[in-house]
C-alpha positions as CSV (number, residue, x, y, z in Angstrom):
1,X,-60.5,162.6,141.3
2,X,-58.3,164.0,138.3
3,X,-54.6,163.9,138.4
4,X,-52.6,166.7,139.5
5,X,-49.7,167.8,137.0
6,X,-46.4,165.6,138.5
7,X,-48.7,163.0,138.3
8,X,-49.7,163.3,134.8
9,X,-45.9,164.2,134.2
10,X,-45.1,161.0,135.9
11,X,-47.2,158.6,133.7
12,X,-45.8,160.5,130.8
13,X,-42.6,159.7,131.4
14,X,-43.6,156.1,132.5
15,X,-45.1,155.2,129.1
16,X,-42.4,156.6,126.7
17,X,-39.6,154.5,128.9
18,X,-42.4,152.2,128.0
19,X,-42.6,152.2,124.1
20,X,-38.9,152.7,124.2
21,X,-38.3,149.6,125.6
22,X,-40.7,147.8,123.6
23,X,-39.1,149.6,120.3
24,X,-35.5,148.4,121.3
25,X,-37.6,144.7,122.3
26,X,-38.9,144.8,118.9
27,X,-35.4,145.7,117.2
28,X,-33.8,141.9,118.4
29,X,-35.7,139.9,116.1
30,X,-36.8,141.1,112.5
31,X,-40.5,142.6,112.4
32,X,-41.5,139.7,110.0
33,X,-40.7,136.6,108.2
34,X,-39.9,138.1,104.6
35,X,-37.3,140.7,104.8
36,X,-34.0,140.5,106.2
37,X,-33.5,141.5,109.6
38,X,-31.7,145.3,109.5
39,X,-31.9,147.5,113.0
40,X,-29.4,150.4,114.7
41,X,-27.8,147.2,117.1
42,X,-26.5,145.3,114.0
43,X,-25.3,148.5,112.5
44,X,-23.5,148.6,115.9
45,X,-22.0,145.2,115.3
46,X,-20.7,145.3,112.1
47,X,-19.4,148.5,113.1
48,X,-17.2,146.6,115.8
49,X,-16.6,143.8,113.9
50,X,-14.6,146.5,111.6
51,X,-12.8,147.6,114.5
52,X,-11.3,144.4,114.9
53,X,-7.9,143.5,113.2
54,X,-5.1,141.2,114.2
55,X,-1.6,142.8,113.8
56,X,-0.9,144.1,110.7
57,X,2.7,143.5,108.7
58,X,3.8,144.6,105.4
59,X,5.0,141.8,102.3
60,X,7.8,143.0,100.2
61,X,5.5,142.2,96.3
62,X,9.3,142.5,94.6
63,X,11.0,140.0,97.0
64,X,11.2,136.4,96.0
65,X,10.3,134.4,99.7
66,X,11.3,131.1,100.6
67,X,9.3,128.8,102.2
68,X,11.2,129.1,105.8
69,X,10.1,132.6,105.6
70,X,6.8,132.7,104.9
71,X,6.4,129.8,107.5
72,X,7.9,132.1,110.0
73,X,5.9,134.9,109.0
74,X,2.4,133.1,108.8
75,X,3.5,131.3,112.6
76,X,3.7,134.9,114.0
77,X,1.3,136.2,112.5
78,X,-2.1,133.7,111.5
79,X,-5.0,134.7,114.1
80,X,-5.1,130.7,114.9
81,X,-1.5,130.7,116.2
82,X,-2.9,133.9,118.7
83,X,-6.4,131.8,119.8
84,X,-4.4,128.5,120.6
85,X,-1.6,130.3,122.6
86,X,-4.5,132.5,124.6
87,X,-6.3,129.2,125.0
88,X,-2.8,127.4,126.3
89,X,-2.3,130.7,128.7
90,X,-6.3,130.5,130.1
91,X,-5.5,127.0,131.2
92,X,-2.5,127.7,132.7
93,X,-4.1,129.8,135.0
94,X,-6.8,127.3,135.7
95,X,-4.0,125.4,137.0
96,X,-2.5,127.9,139.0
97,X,-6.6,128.7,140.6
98,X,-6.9,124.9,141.0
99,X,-3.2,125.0,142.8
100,X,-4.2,128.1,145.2
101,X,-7.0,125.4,147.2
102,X,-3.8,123.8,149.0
103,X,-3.6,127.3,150.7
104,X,-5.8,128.9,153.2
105,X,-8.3,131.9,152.4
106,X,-7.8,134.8,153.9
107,X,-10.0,137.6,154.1
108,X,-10.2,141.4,155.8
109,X,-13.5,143.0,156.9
110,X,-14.1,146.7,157.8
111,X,-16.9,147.6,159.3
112,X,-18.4,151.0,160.7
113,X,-21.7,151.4,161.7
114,X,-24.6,153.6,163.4
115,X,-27.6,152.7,165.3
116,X,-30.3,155.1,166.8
117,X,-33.2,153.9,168.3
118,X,-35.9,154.2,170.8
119,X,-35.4,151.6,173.9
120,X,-38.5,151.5,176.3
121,X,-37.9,151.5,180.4
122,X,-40.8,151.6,182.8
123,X,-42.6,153.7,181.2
124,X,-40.9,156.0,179.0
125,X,-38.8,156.0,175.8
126,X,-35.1,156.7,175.9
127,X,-33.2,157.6,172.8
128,X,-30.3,155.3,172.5
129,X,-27.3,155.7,169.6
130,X,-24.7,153.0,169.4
131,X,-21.6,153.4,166.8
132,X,-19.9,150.3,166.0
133,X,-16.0,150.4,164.7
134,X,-15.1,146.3,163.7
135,X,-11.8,145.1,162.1
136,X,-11.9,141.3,161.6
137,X,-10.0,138.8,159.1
138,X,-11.8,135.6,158.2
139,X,-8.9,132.9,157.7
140,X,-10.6,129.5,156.3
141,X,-8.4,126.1,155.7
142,X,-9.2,123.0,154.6
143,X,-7.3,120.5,156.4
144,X,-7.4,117.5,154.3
145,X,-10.3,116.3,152.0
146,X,-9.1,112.6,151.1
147,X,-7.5,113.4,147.7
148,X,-10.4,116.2,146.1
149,X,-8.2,119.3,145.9
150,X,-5.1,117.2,144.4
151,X,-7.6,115.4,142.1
152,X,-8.4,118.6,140.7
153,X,-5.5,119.9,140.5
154,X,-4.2,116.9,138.6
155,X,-6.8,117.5,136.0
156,X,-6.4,121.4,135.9
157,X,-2.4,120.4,135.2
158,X,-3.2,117.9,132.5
159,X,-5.5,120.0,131.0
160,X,-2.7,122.8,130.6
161,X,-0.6,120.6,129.2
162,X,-3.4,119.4,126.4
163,X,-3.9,123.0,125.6
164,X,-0.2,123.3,125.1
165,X,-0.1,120.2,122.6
166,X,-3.4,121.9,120.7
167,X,-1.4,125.0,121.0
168,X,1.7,122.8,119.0
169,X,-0.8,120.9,117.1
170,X,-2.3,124.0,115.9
171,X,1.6,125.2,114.7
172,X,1.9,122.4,112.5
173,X,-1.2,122.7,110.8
174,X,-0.7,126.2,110.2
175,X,3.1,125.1,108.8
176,X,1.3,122.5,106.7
177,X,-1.6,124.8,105.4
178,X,1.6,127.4,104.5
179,X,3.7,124.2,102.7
180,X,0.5,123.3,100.3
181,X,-0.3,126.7,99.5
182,X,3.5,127.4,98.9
183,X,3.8,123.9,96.5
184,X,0.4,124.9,94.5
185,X,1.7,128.0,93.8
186,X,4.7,127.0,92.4
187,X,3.0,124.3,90.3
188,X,0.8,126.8,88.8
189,X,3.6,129.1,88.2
190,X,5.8,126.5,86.5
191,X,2.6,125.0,84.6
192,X,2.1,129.3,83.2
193,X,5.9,128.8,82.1
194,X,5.1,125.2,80.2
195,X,2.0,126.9,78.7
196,X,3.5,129.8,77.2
197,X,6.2,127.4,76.0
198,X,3.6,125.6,74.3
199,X,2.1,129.1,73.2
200,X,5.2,129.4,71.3
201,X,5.7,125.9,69.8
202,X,2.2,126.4,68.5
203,X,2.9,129.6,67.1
204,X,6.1,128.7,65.3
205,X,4.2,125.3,63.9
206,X,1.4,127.8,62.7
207,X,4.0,130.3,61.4
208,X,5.6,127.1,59.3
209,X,2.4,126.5,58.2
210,X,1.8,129.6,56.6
211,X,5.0,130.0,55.3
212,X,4.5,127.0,53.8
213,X,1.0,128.0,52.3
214,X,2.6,130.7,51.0
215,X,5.5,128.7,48.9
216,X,2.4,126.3,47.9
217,X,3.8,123.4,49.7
218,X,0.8,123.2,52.5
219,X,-3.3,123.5,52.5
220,X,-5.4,125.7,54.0
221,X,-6.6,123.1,56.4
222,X,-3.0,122.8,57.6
223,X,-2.9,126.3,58.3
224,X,-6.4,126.4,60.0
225,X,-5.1,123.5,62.1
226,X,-2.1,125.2,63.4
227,X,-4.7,128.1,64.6
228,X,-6.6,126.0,66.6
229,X,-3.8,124.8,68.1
230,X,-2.3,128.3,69.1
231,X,-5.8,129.6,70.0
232,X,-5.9,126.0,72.5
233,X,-2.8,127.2,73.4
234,X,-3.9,130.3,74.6
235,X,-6.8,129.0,76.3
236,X,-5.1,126.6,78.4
237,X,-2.4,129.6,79.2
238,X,-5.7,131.8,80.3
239,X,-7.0,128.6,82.8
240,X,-3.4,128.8,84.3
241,X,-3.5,132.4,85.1
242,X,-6.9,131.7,87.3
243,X,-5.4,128.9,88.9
244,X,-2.2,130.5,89.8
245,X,-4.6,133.4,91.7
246,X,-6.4,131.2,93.5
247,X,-3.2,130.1,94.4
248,X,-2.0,133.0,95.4
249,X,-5.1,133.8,97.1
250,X,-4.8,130.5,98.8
251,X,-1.3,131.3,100.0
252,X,-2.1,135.0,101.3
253,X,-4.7,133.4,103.6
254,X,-2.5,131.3,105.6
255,X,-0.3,134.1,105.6
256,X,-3.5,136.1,107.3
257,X,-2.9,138.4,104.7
258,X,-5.1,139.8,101.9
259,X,-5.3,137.8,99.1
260,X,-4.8,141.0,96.8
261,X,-0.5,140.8,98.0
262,X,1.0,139.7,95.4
263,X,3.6,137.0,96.8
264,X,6.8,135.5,94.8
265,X,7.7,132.6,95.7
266,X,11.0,131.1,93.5
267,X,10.3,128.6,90.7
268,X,10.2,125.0,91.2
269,X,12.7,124.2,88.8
270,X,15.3,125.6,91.4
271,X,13.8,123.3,94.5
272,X,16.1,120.3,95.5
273,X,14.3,117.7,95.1
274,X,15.5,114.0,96.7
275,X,15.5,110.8,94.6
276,X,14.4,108.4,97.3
277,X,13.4,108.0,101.0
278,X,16.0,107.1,103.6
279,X,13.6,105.5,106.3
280,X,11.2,102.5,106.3
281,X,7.4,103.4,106.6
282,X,7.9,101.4,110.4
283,X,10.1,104.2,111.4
284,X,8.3,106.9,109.9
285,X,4.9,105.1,112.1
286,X,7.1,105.1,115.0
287,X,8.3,108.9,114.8
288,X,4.9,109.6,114.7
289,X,3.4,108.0,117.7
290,X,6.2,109.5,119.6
291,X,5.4,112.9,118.6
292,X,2.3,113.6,116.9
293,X,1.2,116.7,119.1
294,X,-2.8,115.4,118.5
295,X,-1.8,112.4,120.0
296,X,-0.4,113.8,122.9
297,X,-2.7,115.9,123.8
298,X,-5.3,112.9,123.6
299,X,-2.8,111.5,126.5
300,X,-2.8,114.3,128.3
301,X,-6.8,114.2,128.6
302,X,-6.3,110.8,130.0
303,X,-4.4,112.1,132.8
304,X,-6.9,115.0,133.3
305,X,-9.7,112.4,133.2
306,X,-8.3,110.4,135.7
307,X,-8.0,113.7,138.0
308,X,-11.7,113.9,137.7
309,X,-12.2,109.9,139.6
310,X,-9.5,110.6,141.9
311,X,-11.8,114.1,142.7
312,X,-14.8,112.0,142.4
313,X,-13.4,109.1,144.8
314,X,-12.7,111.9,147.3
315,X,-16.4,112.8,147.7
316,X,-17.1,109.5,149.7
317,X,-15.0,110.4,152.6
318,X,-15.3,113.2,154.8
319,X,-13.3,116.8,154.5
320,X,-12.1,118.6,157.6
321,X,-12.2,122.3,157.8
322,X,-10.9,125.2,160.1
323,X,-12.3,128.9,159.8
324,X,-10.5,131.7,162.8
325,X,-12.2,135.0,162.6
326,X,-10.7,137.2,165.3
327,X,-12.6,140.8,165.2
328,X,-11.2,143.9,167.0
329,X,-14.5,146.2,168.2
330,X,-14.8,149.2,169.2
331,X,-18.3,150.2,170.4
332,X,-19.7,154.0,171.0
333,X,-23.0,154.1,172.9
334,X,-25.1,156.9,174.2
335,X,-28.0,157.3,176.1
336,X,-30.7,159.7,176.8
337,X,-30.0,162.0,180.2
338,X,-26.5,159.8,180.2
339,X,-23.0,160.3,178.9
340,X,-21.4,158.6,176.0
341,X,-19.6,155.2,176.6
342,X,-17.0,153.3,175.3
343,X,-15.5,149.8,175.5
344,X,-12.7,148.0,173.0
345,X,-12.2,144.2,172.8
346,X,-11.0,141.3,171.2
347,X,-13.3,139.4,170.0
348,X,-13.7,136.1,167.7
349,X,-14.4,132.6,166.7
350,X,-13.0,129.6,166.0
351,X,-14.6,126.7,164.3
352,X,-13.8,123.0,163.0
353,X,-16.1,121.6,160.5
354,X,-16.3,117.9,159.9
355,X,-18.7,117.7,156.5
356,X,-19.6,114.4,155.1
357,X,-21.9,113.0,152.9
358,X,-23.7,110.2,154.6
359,X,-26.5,109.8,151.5
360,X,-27.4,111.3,148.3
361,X,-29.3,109.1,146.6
362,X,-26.2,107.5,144.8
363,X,-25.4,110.8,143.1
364,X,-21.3,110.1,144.1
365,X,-21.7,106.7,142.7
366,X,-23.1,107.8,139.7
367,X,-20.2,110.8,139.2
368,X,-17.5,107.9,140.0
369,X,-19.0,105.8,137.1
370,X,-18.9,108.4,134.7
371,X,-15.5,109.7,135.5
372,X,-14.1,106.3,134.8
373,X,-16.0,105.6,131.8
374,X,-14.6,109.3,130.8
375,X,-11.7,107.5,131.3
376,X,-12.0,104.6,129.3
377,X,-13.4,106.5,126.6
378,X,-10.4,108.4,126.8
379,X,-8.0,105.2,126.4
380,X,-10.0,104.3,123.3
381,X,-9.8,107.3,121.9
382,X,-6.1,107.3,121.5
383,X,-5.9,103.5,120.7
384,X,-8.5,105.2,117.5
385,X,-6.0,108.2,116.9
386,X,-2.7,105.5,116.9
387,X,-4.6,103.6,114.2
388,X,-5.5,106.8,112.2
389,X,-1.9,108.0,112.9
390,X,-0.6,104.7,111.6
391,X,-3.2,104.9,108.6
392,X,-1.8,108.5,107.5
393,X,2.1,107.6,107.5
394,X,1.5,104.6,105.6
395,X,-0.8,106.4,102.9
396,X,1.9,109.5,102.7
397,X,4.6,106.8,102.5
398,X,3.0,105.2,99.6
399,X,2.2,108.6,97.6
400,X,5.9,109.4,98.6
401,X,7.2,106.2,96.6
402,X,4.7,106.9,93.6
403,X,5.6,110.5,93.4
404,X,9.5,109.6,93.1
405,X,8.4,106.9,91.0
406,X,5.9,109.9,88.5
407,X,8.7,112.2,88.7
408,X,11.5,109.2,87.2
409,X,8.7,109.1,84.1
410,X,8.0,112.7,83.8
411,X,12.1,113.2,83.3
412,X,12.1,110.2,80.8
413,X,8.1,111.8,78.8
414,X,9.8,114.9,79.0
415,X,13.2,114.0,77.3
416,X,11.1,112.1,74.6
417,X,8.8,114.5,74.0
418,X,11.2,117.4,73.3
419,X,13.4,115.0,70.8
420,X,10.0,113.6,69.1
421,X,8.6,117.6,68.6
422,X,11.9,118.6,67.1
423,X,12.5,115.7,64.7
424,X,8.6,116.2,63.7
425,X,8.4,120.1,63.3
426,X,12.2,119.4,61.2
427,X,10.5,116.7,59.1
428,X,7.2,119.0,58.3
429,X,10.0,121.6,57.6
430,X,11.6,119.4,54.8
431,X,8.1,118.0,53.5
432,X,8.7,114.1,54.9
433,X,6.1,114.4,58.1
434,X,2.4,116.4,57.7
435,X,0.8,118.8,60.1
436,X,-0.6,116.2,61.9
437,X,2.2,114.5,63.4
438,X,3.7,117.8,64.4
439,X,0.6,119.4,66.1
440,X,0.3,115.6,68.0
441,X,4.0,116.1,68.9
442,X,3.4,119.4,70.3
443,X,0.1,118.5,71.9
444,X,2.4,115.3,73.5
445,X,5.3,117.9,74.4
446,X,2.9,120.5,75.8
447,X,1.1,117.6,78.2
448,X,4.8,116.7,79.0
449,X,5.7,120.0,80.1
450,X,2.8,120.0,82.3
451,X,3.4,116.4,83.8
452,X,7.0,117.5,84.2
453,X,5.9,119.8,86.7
454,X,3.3,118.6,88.6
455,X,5.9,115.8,89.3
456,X,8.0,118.3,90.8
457,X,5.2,119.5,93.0
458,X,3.7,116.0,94.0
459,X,7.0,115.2,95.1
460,X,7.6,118.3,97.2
461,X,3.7,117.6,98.2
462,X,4.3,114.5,99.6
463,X,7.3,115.2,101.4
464,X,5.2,117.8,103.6
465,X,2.3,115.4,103.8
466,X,4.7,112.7,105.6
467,X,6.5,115.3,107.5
468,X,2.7,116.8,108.7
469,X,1.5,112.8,109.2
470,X,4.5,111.8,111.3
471,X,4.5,115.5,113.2
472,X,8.0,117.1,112.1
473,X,6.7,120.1,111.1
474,X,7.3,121.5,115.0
475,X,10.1,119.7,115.9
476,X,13.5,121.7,116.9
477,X,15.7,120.0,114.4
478,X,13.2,119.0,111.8
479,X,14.5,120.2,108.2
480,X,11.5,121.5,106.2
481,X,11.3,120.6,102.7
């Protein structure tokens, strides 16, 4: 029998919903191995993905910022600050759910309902309609379960209190990240402002040269000597420039910034910078294992940890339970041939439940064993991290002392280098020394500059790798370098 027209209109329509489901199926994965996979749904996502931004703020490119206030800014404003703290906050109020089972449940039903039907007597069918109208609360309380709510709970708190130290923990590497990217770009720019000074000696020793050439009292392989060493000069100023960039760029992404702000930090020259170390590496170690948020929050999972065997110690004894649901009915009925009736009551139930476990195939054994194995684990753990902890303050402590130690022979190569370039590039002046030693003197006074410099920085350096080792980055009266 052929099929009549809404039938045909119904298949229709069944087999396009058809192909359009297996077109959007087909869109999920890429039609074959050798192209890239391109479809409307990632068009979707990358649209989305360019809807998201964290909050925006504005840097000042003519101000000169200290380190305090790019910390600040970068603590506001870097995305990983936002994810820790949202973390922290989701575990809080896992707390506060795992809290609320000390409380009983409460619950309110409405319910209205209609009922027609046929009832047979004797021999005949009567209609019958009944109309319900039910108001009832369900109140359920666990009377006391041997420990399993307040394990939980115990866990749920400690585990609020990891998140916070991750949240602290994720502060002072954020502070630390902002410190290295601050001290690299000062290094670079001080290293641009020893390179063009070497630019310059080079160009003055080539412009002696020359003048000399001219007054016959040098050779052309002077002179072409003196313009290798300018154009080396140049090149290593040209390296600089990148590196300072990078460092920039480096800088702007702590900041959560674009890497195209231009940020001024002051030079290094103007930094204080300390001669020594007041405390022993022993009470730098100890400072650390006192506050070192890492550390903490491995503490913390201890606690939660042992929350989980309390909970799991709880499932070998019974839990007692009360549940009250009073219920206030009103019923409508009406019969065939007969008037409408109504009755009101109050109605409910009360029930005590006593639930326990009597066998399970050692599955609560099992869950106890590997809650306090969690636990142990957990213990180690920390014993590992107070090693590594230990391990960090005494490495920073030792490139502490070799950076004061670098900086005390930059000051003394620098001071020797100037005086050795000056008395050389004087004697080429009055014929006694050759090119030679003057382009070495420069080369010795340009590498000087350099090491000058990066003394400055390691120093600095070091001082925030201590401070980020032994965890004063995020302490309230910690002085940042």
């Amino acid at each position: 029998m052929p099929f009549s027209n809404p039938t045909r209109r119904r298949a229709s329509i069944f087999l396009l919903v058809l192909l359009d489901a297996v077109a959007v199926s087909a869109q999920i994965v890429a039609p074959s191995p050798d192209h890239a996979w391109q479809s409307p749904a990632a068009r979707q996502i990358r649209d989305e993905a360019n809807r998201i931004h964290g909050p925006a703020f504005d840097i000042d490119p003519t101000k000169t910022y200290m380190l305090a206030e790019l910390i600040d800014l970068a603590e506001m404003h870097n995305p990983e600050t936002r994810l820790a703290w949202e973390r922290a906050r989701a575990q809080l109020a896992a707390w506060g759910v795992a809290r609320s089972e000390l409380y009983p449940t409460l619950a309110a039903i409405a319910l209205v309902q209609a009922d027609r039907s046929e009832v047979l007597l004797a021999s005949r069918f009567f209609r019958q309609t009944v109309m319900t109208f039910e108001t009832a609360l369900d109140l359920n309380y666990t009377v006391f379960d041997f420990g399993a709510r307040s394990g939980r709970i115990e866990a749920a708190k400690a585990e609020a209190l990891a998140a916070n130290f991750a949240f602290n923990d994720t502060h002072r590497r954020v502070i630390y990240q902002v410190e290295q990217g601050y001290y690299r770009l000062q290094n670079a720019a001080g290293q641009e402002d020893a390179a063009r000074a070497s630019l310059a000696n080079a160009q003055t020793v080539q412009k002696a040269a020359e003048d000399r050439l001219k007054h016959g009292l040098a050779t052309l392989p002077d002179v072409l000597e003196a313009r290798a060493s300018t154009a080396q000069a140049q090149y290593d100023l040209q390296v600089i420039l990148g590196l300072q960039a990078i460092a920039r760029g480096d800088l702007a992404t702590a900041l959560a910034v674009s890497p195209t702000i231009a940020i001024r930090v002051p030079p290094v020259y103007e930094a204080s910078i300390p001669d020594s170390i007041a405390e022993t590496v022993d009470q730098a170690i100890g400072r650390a294992l006192e506050q070192r948020p890492d550390l903490l929050q491995q503490v913390a999972e201890i606690r939660a940890a042992n929350g989980q065997v309390k909970q799991a110690r709880a499932l070998f004894y019974p839990a007692f339970a009360v549940r009250a649901t009073p219920s206030l009915q009103s019923l409508y009925g009406l019969q065939q041939t007969l008037p409408w009736a109504h009755t009101t009551d109050l109605t409910g139930q009360l029930d005590f439940t006593l639930s326990w476990t009597v066998f399970d195939g050692g599955a609560r054994r099992y869950n106890l064993n590997r809650a306090e194995d969690t636990v142990r684990a957990a213990e180690a753990q920390v014993n590992v991290t107070r090693d590594r902890i230990a391990n960090e303050i005494w490495a920073a402590y030792s490139n502490l002392k070799t950076a004061f130690g670098q900086r005390q022979a930059a000051i003394a190569l620098m001071d020797a280098a100037t005086l050795s370039y000056a008395a050389a590039l004087e004697s080429y002046n009055y014929g006694v020394r050759n090119l030679l030693d003057v382009t070495a003197a420069q080369r010795v006074l340009a590498q000087a500059r350099s090491t000058d410099v990066t003394a400055r920085t390691q120093v600095l350096a070091a001082l925030a790798d201590l401070a980020f080792a032994a965890g004063d980055l995020i302490q309230p009266g910690a002085k940042r370098p």
